[in-house]
RODREN-977230 format. One line per field, with one value per residue (C-alpha): residue number from 1; residue in three letters; x, y, z. Coordinates in nm, 2 decimals, decimal comma, always signed. Layout:
! residues N
n	c(NUM_...)
res	c(Ala_...)
c1	c(X_...)
c2	c(Y_...)
c3	c(Z_...)
//
This chain:
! residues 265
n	c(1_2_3_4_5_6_7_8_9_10_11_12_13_14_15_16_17_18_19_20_21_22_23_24_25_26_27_28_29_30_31_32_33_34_35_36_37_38_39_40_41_42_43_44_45_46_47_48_49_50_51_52_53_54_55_56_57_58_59_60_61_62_63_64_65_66_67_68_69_70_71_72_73_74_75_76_77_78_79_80_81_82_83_84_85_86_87_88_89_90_91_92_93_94_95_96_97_98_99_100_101_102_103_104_105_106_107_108_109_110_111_112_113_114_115_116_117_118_119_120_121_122_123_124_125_126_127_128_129_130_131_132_133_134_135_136_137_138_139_140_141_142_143_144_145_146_147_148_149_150_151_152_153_154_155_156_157_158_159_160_161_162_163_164_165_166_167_168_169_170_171_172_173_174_175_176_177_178_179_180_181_182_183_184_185_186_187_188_189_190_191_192_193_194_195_196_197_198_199_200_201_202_203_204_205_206_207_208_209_210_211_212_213_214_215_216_217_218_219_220_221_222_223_224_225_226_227_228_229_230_231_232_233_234_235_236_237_238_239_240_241_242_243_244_245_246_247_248_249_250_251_252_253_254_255_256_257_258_259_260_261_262_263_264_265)
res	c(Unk_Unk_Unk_Unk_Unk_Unk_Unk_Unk_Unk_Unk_Unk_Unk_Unk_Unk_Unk_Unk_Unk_Unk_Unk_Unk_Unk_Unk_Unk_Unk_Unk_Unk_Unk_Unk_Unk_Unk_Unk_Unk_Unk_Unk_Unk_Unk_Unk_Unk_Unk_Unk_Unk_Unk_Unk_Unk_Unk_Unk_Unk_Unk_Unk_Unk_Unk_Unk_Unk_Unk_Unk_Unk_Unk_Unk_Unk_Unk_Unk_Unk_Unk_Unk_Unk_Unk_Unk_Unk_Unk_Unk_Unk_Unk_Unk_Unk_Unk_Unk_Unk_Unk_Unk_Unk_Unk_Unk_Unk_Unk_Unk_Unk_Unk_Unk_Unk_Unk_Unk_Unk_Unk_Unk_Unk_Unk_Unk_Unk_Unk_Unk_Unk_Unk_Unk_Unk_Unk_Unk_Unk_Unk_Unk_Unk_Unk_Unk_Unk_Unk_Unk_Unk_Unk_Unk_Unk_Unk_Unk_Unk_Unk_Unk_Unk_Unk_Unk_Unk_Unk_Unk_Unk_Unk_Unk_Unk_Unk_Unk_Unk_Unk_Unk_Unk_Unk_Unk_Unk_Unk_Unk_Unk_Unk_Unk_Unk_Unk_Unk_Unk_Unk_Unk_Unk_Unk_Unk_Unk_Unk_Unk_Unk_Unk_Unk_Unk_Unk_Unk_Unk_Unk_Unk_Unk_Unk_Unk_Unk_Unk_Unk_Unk_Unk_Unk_Unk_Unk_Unk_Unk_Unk_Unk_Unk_Unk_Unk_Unk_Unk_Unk_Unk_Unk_Unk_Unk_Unk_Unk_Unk_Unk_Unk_Unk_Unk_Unk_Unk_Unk_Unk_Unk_Unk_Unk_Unk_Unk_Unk_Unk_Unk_Unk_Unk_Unk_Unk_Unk_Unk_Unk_Unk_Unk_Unk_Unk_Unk_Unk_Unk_Unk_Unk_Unk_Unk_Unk_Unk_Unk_Unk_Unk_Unk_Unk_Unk_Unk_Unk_Unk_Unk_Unk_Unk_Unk_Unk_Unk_Unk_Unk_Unk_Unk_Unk_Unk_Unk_Unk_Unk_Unk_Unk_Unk_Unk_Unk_Unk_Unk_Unk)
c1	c(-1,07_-0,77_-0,56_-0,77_-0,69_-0,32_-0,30_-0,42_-0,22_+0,12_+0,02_-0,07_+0,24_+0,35_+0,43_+0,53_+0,31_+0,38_+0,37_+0,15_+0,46_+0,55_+0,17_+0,18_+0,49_+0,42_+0,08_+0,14_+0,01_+0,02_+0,02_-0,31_-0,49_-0,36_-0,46_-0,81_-0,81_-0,67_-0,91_-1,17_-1,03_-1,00_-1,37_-1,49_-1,21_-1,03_-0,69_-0,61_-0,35_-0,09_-0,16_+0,24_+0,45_+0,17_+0,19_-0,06_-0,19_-0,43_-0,67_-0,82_-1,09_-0,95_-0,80_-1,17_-1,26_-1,00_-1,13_-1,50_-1,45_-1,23_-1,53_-1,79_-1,50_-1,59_-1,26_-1,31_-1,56_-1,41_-1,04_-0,96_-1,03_-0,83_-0,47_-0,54_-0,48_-0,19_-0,08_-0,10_+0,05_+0,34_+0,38_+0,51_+0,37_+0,06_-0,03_-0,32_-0,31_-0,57_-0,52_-0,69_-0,66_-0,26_-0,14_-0,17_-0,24_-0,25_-0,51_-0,53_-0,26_-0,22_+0,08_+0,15_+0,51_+0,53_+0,93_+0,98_+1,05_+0,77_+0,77_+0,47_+0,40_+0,12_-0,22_-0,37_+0,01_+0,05_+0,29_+0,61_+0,56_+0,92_+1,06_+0,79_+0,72_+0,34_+0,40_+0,61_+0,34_+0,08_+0,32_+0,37_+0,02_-0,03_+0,11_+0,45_+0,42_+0,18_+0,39_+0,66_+0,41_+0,24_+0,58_+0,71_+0,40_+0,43_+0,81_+1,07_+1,35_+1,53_+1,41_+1,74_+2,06_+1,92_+1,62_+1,60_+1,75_+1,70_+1,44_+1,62_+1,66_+1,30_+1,18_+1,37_+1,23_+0,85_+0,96_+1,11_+0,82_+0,56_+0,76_+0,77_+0,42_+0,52_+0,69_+1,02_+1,18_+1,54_+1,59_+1,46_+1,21_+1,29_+1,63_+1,62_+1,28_+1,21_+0,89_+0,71_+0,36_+0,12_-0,11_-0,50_-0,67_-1,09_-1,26_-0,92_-0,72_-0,51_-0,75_-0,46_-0,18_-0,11_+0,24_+0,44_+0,74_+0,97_+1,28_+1,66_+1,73_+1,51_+1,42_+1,54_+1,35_+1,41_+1,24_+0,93_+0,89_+0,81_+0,50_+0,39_+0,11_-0,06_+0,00_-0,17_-0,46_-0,53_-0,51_-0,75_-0,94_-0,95_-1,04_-1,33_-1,51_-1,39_-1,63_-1,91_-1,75_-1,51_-1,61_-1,75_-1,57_-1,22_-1,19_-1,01_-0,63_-0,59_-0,36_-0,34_-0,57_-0,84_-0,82_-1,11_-1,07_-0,82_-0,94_-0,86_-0,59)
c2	c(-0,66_-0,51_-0,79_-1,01_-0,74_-0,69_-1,13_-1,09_-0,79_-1,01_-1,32_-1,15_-1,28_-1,55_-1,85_-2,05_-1,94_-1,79_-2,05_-1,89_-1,72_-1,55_-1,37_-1,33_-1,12_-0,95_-0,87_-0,76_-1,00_-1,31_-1,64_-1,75_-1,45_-1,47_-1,83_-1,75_-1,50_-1,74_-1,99_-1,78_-1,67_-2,04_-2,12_-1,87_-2,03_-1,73_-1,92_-2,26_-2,45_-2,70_-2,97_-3,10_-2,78_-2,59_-2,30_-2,04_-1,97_-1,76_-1,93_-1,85_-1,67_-1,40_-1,35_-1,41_-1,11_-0,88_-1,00_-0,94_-0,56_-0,51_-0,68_-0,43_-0,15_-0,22_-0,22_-0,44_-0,20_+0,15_+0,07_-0,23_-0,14_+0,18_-0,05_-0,25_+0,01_+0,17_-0,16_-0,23_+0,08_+0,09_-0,32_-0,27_-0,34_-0,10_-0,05_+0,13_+0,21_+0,37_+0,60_+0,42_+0,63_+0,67_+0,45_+0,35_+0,02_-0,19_-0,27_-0,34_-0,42_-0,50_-0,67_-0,53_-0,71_-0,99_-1,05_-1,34_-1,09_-0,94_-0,68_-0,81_-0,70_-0,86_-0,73_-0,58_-0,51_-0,15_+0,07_+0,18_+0,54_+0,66_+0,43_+0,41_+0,60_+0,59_+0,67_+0,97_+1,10_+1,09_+1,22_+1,52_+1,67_+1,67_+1,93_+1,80_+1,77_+1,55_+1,35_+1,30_+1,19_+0,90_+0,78_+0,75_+0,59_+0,36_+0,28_+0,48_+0,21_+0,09_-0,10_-0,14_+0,04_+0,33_+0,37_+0,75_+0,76_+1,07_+1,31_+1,57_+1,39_+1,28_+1,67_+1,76_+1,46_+1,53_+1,89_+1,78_+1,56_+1,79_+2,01_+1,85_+1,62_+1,26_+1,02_+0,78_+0,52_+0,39_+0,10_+0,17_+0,00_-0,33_-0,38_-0,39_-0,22_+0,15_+0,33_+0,63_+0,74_+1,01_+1,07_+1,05_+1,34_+1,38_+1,68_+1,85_+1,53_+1,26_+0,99_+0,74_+0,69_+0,49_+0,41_+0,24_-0,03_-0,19_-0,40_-0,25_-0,48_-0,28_+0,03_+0,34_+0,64_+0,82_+0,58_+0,50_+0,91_+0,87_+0,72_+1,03_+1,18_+0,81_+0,81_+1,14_+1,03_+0,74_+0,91_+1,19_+0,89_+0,71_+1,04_+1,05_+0,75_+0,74_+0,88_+0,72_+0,34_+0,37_+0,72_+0,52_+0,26_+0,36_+0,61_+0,99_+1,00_+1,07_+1,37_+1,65_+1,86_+1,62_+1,49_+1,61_+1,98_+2,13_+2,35_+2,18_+2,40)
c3	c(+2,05_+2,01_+2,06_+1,86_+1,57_+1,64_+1,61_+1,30_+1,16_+1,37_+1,17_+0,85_+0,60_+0,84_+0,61_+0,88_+1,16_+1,48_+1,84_+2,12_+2,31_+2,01_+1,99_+2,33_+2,34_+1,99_+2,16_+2,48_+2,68_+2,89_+2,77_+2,90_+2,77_+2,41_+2,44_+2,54_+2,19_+2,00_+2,06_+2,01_+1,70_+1,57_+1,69_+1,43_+1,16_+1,12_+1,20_+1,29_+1,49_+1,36_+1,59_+1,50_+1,51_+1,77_+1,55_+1,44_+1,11_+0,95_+0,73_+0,38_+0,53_+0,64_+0,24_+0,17_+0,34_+0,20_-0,16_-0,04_+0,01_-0,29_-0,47_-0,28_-0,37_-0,78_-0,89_-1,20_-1,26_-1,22_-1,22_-1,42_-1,76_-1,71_-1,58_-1,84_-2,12_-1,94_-1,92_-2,27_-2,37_-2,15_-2,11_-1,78_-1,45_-1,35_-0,98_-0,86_-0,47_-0,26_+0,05_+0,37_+0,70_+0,75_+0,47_+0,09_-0,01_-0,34_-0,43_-0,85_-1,10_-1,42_-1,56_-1,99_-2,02_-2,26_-2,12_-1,86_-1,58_-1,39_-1,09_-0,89_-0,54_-0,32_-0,34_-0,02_+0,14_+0,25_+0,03_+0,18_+0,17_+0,18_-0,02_-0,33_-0,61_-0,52_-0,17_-0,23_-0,50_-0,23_+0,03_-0,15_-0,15_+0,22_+0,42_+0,52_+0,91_+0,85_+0,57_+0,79_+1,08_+0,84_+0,77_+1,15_+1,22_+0,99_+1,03_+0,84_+0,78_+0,48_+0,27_+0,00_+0,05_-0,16_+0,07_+0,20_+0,58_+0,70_+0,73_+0,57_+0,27_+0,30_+0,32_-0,01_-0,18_-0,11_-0,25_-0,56_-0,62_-0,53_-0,79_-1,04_-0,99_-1,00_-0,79_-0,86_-0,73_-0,82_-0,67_-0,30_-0,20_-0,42_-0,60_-0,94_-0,94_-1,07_-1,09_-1,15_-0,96_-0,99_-0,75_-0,81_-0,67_-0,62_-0,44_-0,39_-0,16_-0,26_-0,27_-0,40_-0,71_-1,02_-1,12_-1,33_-1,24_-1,46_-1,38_-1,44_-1,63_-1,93_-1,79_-1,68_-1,50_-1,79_-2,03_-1,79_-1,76_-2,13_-2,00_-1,77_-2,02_-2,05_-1,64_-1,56_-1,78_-1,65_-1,30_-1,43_-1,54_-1,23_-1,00_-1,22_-1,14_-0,79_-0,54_-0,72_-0,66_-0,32_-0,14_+0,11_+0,19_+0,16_+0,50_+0,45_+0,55_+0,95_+1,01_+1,24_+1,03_+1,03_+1,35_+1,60_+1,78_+1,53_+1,22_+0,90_+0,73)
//
């Protein structure tokens, strides 16, 4: 089983497909056992084989079942009508992104810009927590061992050449943001992208964040900041209506205070 889920995690974003050494080797395993998975796996249409360039793919299932639970989640419900208005107030990109176990991920939008250039990232992806402003935002309300954990779990590389390298920096940015309540980003997790995130808190955790991204090319921090009372609102907003819709199926953040035999501090 674990296999069968890391295949799908490996070919997850895969344009071109992966051949069946390739999963082997990103899996762990031998050739004839990833082949015996993969079979499987393309029995029950989850991925299928190009019979011409022997490459595996996933199929539109597996996107099916993403859009299934983000269905069950209510979003367009509890969430949508809320981006919208930001949206439409700011006309700049709106991102909502919900905390699930040891990462964010995006999981609503909504797009206000009437210009020609639009900041979109891909639905479902997980958030780079050290280089975003909504990762950073959520980053900052959880006791800092743990921060820096999530992020070395989850890979602490660069993501643009003004991506945070070092965990030094990275302490004494979760401060300043815990400071002063929001998150930015100039430039380091996408060039030419900036962006400002507050995280959305329920029942006293960090359940998630909204933010705000605009190209450089007509923003600056200090204009998108502008939008920070709008931000928190909708955030306020959003923590209302959120245990009612997702408490269930979006699972609590894993770190060492949660995890079984210590005290929660």
């Amino acid at each position: 089983m674990e296999r069968s889920l890391a295949i799908l995690d490996r070919l997850a974003g895969q344009r071109a497909g992966l051949r069946l050494v390739e999963i082997a080797e990103a899996v762990g395993c031998d050739r004839a056992s990833a082949l015996r998975i993969l079979t499987a796996m393309e029995e029950h249409g989850f991925i299928f084989r190009d019979p011409l360039s022997e490459r595996y793919r996933l199929t539109f299932r597996v996107t099916a079942l993403g859009f299934r639970h983000l269905e069950a989640a209510g979003v367009t419900q509890w969430a949508q009508p809320i981006l919208d208005d930001l949206a439409a107030e700011t006309r700049e990109l709106v991102r909502l992104a919900a905390a699930e176990r040891d990462t964010l991920r995006w999981i609503g939008r909504a797009q206000g810009a009437a210009s020609t250039i639009i900041v979109d990232p891909a639905q479902g992806k997980a958030v780079p927590l050290h280089a975003t402003a909504a990762g950073k935002a959520w980053l900052a309300l959880l006791p800092e061992d743990d921060a820096i954990e999530l992020v070395l779990r989850q890979g602490f590389h660069p993501q643009t050449t003004r991506t945070i390298r070092t965990l030094p920096e990275l302490r004494a940015e979760l401060r300043r943001t815990r400071e002063r309540g929001y998150g930015t980003a100039n430039e380091e997790a996408d060039d030419g992208v900036l962006a400002i995130a507050v995280a959305i808190v329920s029942d006293g955790r960090p359940v998630g964040t909204v933010s705000v991204a605009a190209p450089t090319a007509r923003a600056t921090l200090a204009t998108l900041e502008r939008w920070l009372p709008q931000l928190r609102r909708a955030a306020d907003q959003l923590a209302v209506t959120w245990g009612p819709y997702v408490a269930e199926l979006i699972p609590e953040p894993v770190t060492r205070a949660s995890r079984p035999g210590r005290e929660r501090r």
